[in-house]
Each structure stands twice: as C-alpha cells, then as structure tokens.
C-alpha positions in Angstrom: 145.7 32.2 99.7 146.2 35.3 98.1 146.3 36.2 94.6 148.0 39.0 93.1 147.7 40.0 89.5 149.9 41.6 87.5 148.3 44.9 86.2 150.0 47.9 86.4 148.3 51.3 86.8 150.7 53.4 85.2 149.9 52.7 81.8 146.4 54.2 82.0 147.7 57.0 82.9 148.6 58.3 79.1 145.0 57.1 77.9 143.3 58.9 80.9 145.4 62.2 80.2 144.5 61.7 76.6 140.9 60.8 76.8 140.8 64.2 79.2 142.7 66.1 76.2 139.9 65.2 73.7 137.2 66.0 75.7 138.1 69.4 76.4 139.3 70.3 73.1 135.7 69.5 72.2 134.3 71.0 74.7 136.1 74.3 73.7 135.4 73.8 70.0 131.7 74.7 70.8 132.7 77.7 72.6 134.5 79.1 69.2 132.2 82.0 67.9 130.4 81.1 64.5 132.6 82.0 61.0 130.7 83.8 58.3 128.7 81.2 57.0 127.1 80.7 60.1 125.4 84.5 60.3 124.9 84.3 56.2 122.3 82.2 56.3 119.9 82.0 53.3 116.5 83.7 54.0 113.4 81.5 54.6 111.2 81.4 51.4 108.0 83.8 50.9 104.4 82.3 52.4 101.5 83.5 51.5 99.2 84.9 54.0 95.2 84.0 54.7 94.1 86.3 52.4 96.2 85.7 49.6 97.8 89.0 49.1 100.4 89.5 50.9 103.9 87.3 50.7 105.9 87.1 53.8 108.7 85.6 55.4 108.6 83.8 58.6 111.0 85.2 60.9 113.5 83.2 62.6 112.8 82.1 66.3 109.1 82.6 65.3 106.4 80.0 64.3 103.3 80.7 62.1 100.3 79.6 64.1 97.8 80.4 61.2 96.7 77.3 60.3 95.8 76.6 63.7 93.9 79.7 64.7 90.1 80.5 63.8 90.4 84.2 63.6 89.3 85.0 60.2 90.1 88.4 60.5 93.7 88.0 60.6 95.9 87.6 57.2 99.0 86.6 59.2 99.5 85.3 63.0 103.6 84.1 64.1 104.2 83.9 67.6 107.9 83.8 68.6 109.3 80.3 69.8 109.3 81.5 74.2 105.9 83.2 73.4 107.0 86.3 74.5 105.7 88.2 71.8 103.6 87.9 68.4 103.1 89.5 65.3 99.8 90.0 63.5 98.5 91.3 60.3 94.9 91.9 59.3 93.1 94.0 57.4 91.2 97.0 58.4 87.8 97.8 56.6 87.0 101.4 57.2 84.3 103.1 54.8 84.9 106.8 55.3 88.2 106.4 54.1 88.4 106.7 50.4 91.9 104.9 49.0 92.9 108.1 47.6 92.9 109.5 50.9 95.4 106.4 52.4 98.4 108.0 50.7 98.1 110.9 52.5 97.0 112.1 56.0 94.2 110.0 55.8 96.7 107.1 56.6 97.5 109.3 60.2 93.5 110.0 60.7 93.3 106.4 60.7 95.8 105.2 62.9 94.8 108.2 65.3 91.4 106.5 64.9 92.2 103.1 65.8 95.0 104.0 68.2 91.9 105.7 70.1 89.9 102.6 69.9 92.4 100.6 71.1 93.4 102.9 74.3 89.1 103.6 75.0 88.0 100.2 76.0 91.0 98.8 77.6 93.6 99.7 80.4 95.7 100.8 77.8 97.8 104.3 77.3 99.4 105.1 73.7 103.0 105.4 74.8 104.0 106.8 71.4 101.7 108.8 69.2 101.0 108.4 65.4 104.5 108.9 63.5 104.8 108.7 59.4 107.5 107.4 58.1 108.6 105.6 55.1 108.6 101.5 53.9 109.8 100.4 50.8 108.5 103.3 48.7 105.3 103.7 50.5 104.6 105.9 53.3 103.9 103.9 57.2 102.1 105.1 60.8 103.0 103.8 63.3 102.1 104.2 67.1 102.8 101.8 70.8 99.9 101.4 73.1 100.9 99.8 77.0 99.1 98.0 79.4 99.1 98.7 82.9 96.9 95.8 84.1 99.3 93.3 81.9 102.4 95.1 81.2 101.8 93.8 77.5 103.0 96.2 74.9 101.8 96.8 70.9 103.4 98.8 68.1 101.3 99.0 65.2 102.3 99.7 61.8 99.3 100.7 59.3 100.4 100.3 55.7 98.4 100.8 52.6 99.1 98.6 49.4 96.6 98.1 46.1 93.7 99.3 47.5 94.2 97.7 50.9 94.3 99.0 54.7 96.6 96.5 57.0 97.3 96.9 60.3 100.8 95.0 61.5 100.6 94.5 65.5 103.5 93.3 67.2 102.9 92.2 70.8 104.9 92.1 74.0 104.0 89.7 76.5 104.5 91.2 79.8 106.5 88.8 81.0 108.9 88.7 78.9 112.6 88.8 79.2 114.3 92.1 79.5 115.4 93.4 76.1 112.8 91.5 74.1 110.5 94.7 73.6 113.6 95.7 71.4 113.9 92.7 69.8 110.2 91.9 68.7 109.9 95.7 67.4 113.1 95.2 65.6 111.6 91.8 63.6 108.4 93.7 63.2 110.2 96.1 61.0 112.5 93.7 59.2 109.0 91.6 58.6 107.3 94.6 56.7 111.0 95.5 54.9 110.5 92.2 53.2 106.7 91.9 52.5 105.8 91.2 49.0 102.2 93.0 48.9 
C-alpha cells in the first residue's frame, strides 16, 4: 500500500530564494568599507609608566606587558598583539653626561655611545647612524641597529625630559610579516608624539 502525501515543492522555492537573498546581503554588508566614525575613534586614555614619570598611551594592536615582566630597568614594555615587534622605554643613567649637556650634542655623544654598545657585544650592525631631529619642542637621536644571526631590527629614539635620559627601543621580530618594520617604526613615533613627560 502506498501512501502519497500531498506536499508540494514549489512553494519552498520563494523562501529558499529569499532565505539565499538575506544571507548574501549580509554577507556583503560586512564587505562595505568603514564610514567616518569607524577611523575616528577616541584615543586610549594616558597610563602611567613604572617609574611614574612619564604618561603614555597604549597603542592599538599592542598590549602592555609591564605588570608582568620583572625588569626593573624598564619604565614602559607593550608588545604588539602577533608579537612581531615591541616597544620599550627605560631610562639611561650615564654620569659623565651633565643635563646641561643633553640639549645639545651631548644627546648625539650619547646615542653614538650606546649605539656602539649595542653593535660591540652582539651580531649587530647600526643600519642608520645617529640623526637629530625634533619631538614636541624638544630635540630626538635616533639610530637602527640589525641582526644578522636573528634578522631582528631596533630603532632607538633617546629623548631628554626634566632632568631625565630615556631610551625608546622599538623591536622587530625577525619573523615578522613583510611591511611590519614600517609599521612598528611608524607607532614608535606616534607613541613618543603623544608622551606626557
């Protein structure tokens, strides 16, 4: 005995083409590239590093890893979200130095100094020299050390502010992505454009 019911197919057809009709449309809504608001977003509020003297802002795609680290010597430590690079500040305690003299070219003396140390004891080769330039009103030297063994990368900025020597190192893994030297050197500079020291 056979039993036949009495459904028809065609009806489904409408819901089907309809059902297919509001998945693409949002499936294409995500594609739509971002309206104003999206790019204005408001800037991260000011934290305050180790030391308690400098005010910074945590970059976005980065995480601050400070109150998880022991190194003392560091005021500020953010790594970005892939790890491909990091940004560091500490402060440097040299004695010969007199703070009038950080103004001036005792600011390049010292980053010649420390650019030597950090190129002496390592596999690393400065890639760019010691180069002033300015930061907010105050006068910068910067200078990029590579590393063969590694194919890490540093550019460190040496800033003076009240008194104080810092040293802002922003590191490039080796492995990372292409373009993300540019990247992490660009955040490096809009990090010290907004400090607060």
């Amino acid at each position: 005995m056979s039993v036949t019911l009495g459904i028809s197919l065609r009806p489904a057809r409408p819901i089907v083409l309809l059902l297919s009709t509001f998945c693409a449309a949002l499936l294409c809504g995500g594609c739509a590239t971002p309206g104003p608001a999206a790019s204005s977003a408001p800037p991260t509020a000011y934290l305050l590093s180790r030391d308690g003297a400098i005010h910074y802002r945590l970059p976005a795609g980065w995480f601050d890893v400070m109150p998880d680290t022991l190194s003392a010597d560091r005021a500020v430590f953010l790594v970005r979200d892939d790890y491909a690079g990091s940004l560091t500040v500490r402060q440097l305690h040299i004695r010969s130095v007199d703070n009038a003299d950080l103004g001036g070219e005792g600011l390049l003396q010292v980053a010649r100094l420390t650019a030597a140390l950090e190129t002496s004891g390592k596999p690393g080769m400065l890639v760019r020299g010691p180069d002033r330039y300015p930061v907010n009103g105050r006068e910068a030297v910067s200078y990029d050390v590579g590393y063969s063994g590694s194919g890490d990368r540093t550019r460190t900025v040496l800033l003076a502010a009240d008194g104080r020597l810092y040293a802002l190192t922003a590191l490039v893994n080796g492995t990372a992505p292409a373009g993300a030297a540019r990247e992490i050197f660009g955040v490096l500079q809009t990090f010290i454009a907004a400090l607060r020291l």
